[in-house]
C-alpha positions in Angstrom: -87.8 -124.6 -59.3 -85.2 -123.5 -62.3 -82.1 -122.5 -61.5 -79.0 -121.4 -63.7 -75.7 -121.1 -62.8 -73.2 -118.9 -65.3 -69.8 -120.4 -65.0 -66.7 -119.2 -67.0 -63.9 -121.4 -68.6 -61.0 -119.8 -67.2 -56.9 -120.3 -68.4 -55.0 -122.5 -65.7 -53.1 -119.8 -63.2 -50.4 -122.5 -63.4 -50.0 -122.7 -67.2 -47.8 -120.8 -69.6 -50.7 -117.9 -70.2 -50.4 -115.7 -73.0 -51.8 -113.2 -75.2 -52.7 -113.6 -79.1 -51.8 -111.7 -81.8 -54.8 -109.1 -81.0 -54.1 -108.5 -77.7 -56.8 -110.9 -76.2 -56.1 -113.8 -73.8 -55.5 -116.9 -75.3 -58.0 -119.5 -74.3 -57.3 -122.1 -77.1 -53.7 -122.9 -76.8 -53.5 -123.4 -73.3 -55.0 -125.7 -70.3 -58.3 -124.7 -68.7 -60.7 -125.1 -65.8 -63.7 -124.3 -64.4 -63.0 -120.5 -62.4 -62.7 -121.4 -58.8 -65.1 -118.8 -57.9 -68.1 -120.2 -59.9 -67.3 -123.3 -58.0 -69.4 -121.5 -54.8 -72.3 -120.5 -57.2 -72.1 -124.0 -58.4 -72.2 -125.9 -54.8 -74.6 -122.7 -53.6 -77.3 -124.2 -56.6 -76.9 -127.1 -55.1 -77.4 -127.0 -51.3 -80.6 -124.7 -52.3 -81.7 -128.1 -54.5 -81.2 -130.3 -51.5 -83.5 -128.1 -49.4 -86.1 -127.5 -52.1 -86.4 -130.9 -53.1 -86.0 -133.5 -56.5 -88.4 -131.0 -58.3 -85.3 -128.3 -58.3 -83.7 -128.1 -61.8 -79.7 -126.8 -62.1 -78.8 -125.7 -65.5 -74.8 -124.7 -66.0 -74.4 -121.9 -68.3 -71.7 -121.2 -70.2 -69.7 -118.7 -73.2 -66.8 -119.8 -74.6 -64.6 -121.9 -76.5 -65.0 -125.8 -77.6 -62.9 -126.3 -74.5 -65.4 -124.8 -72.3 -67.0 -128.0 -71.8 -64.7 -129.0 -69.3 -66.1 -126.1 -66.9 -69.4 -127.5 -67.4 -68.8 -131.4 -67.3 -67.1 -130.2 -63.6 -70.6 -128.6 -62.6 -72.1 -131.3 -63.7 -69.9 -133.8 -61.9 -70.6 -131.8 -58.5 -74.5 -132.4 -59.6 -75.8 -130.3 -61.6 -78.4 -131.7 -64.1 -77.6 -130.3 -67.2 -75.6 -127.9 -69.2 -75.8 -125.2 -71.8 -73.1 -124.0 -74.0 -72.7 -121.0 -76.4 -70.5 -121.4 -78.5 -69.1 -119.2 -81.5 -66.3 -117.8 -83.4 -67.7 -114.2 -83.4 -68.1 -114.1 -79.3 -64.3 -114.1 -79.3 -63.0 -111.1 -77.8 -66.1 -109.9 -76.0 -66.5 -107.5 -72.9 -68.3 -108.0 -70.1 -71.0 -105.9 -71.8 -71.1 -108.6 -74.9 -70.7 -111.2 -72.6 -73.6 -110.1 -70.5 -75.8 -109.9 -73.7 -75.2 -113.6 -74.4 -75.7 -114.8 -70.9 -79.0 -113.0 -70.8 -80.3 -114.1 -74.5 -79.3 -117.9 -73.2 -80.7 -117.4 -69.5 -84.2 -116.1 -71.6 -84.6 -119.2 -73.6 -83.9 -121.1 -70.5 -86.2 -122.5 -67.7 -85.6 -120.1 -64.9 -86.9 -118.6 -61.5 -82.6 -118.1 -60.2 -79.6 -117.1 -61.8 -76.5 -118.0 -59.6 -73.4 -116.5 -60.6 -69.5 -116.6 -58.9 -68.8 -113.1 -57.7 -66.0 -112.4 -60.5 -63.8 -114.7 -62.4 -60.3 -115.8 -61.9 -58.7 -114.4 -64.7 -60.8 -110.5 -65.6 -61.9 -110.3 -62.3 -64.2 -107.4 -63.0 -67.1 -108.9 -60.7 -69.7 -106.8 -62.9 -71.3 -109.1 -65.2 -73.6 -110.6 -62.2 -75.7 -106.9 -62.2 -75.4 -106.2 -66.0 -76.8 -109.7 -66.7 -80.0 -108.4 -63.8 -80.3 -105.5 -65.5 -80.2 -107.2 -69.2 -83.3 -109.0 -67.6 -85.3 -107.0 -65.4 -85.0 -108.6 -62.5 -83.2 -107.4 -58.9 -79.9 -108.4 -58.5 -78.2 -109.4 -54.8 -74.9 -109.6 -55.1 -71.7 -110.8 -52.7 -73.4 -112.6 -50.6 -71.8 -115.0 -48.1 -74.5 -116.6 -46.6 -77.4 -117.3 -48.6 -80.8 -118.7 -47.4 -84.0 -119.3 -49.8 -87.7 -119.2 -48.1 -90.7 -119.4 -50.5 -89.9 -116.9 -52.8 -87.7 -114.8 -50.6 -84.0 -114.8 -51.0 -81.6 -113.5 -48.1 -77.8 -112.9 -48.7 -75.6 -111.7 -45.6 -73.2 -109.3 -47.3 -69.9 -108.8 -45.8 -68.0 -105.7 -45.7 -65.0 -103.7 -44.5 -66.7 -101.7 -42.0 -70.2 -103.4 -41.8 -72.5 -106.4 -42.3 -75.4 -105.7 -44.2 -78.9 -107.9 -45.0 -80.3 -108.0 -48.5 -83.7 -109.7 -49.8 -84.9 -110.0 -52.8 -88.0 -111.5 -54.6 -87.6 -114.3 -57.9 -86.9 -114.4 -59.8 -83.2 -113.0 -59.3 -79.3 -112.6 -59.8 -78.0 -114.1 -57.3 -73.9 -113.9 -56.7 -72.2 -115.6 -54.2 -68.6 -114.8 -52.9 -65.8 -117.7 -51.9 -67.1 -117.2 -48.1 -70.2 -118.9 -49.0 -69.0 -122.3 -48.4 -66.5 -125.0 -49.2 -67.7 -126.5 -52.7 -67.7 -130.5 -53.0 -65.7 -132.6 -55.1 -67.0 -134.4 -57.7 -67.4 -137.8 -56.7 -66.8 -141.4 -58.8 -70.1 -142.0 -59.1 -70.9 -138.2 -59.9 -68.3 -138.2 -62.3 -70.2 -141.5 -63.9 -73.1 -140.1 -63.6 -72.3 -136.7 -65.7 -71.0 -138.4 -68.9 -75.4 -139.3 -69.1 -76.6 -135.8 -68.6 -78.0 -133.6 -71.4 -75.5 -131.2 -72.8 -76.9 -129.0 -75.3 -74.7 -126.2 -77.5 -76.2 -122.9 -78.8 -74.6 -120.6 -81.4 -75.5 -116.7 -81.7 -77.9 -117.7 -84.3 -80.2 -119.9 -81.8 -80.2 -116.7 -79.3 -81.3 -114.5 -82.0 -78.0 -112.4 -81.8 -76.4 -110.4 -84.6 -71.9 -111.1 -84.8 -71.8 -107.6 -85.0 -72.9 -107.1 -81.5 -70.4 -109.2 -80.1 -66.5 -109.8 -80.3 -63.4 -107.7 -80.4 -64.5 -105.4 -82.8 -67.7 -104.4 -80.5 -65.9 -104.4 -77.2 -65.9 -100.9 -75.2 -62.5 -101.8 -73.5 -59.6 -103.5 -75.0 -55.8 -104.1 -74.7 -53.8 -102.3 -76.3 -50.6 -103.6 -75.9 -48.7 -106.3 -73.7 -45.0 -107.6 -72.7 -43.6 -110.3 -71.4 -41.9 -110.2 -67.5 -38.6 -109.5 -68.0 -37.0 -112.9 -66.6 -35.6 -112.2 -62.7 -32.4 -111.4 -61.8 -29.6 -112.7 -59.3 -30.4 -110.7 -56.1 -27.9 -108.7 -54.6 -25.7 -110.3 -51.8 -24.6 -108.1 -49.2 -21.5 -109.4 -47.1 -21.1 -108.1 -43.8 -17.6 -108.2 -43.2 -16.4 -105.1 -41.4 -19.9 -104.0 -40.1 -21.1 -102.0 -42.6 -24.2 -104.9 -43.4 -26.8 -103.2 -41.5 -26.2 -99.0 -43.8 -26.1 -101.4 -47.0 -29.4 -103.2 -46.3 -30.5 -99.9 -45.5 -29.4 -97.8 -48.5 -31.1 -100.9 -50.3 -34.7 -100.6 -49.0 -34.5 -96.9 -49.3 -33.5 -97.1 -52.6 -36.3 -99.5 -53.6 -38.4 -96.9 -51.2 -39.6 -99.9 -49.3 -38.4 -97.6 -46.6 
């Protein structure tokens, strides 16, 4: 059995994040990390590996910058057996719906009977790319699930909702997305993290997938920013003494002002 995991190569939520000159996030200039969501689709690859037996094949997929190498070498530390990058100067910029083109052209030239993806990432958290890249390849997609089984060729996701639990199967070969409910991912251990710096690592442009520049980037993106500013630094807050009773009708005048109240 094949499986593929998309992961993304998210900005640090504790770095100094900020936009480029075109509006687009800057994922060059500042620290990264594999998104903590794709950690569950990584460690959800995994457990179904451990149940299906050595003959089970995890393949980390990922689109983005040099850097983006780090998300993988983490998958691959946790025990995945090998990674895919696609890597390219025109892919900057891209929408989900680019984004989801060049997962599906890589998935295609890739071994697979299961997709696994995170149920959004950390930093667009859109959460649609999971059933755009289904639909980019025919196949069902079952998404949010946070309790996954696998039986012959049967998948089974328990979906949680707001009002209701509901049951979904589905047939490989799939799109399978998995929500941060679906269990406590591992950390990579010393000899994992040994044991990664030996496993295949291969790097695809747009050219290997067959895709046209043009198709991809800023320039072919459906939604875009148009315009950002920085948070305006904070201020002193306001200090209220109550000296002669009145503490209680200035807190008050204060919240209603805000219309917290």
């Amino acid at each position: 059995m094949n499986i593929v995991v998309c992961v993304k190569y998210v900005p640090d939520a504790t770095a100094d994040r900020h936009f480029e000159d075109d509006n687009t996030v800057d994922r060059v200039g500042v620290d990264g990390l594999l998104s903590e969501l794709d950690e569950y689709a990584v460690e959800q690859a995994l457990q179904i590996k451990e149940k299906q037996g050595d003959d089970t094949t995890v393949t980390v997929l990922t689109v983005g910058p040099d850097q983006a190498t780090d998300a993988i070498r983490k998958a691959l530390q946790m025990g995945a057996d090998k990674g895919v990058h696609v890597v390219d100067d025109a892919i900057a910029g891209s929408d989900a719906l680019a984004t989801s083109l060049v997962l599906a052209e890589a998935v295609k030239k890739t071994e697979h009977d299961l997709v696994v993806c995170g149920m959004a990432s950390t930093d667009g958290s859109m959460g649609v790319v999971p059933a755009m890249l289904a639909e980019r390849l025919g196949v069902p997609a079952v998404t949010l699930g946070s309790e996954i089984s696998l039986e012959g060729s049967t998948v089974t996701i328990r979906r949680d909702g707001d009002t209701a639990t509901e049951t979904i199967e589905g047939t490989l070969p799939l799109v399978l997305s998995v929500t941060d409910q679906s269990g406590e991912a591992r950390y990579p251990s010393f000899k994992g993290i040994m044991a990664a710096k030996k496993k295949p690592l291969e790097t695809w442009s747009l050219a290997d997938l067959g895709l046209e520049p043009a198709l991809v980037g800023l320039s072919a993106a459906w939604s875009a920013v148009e315009g950002t500013e920085a948070r305006p630094p904070r201020t002193a807050g306001e200090v209220v003494t109550d000296e002669d009773g009145s503490g209680a009708t200035a807190l008050v005048e204060f919240l209603a002002s805000k219309k917290f109240i």
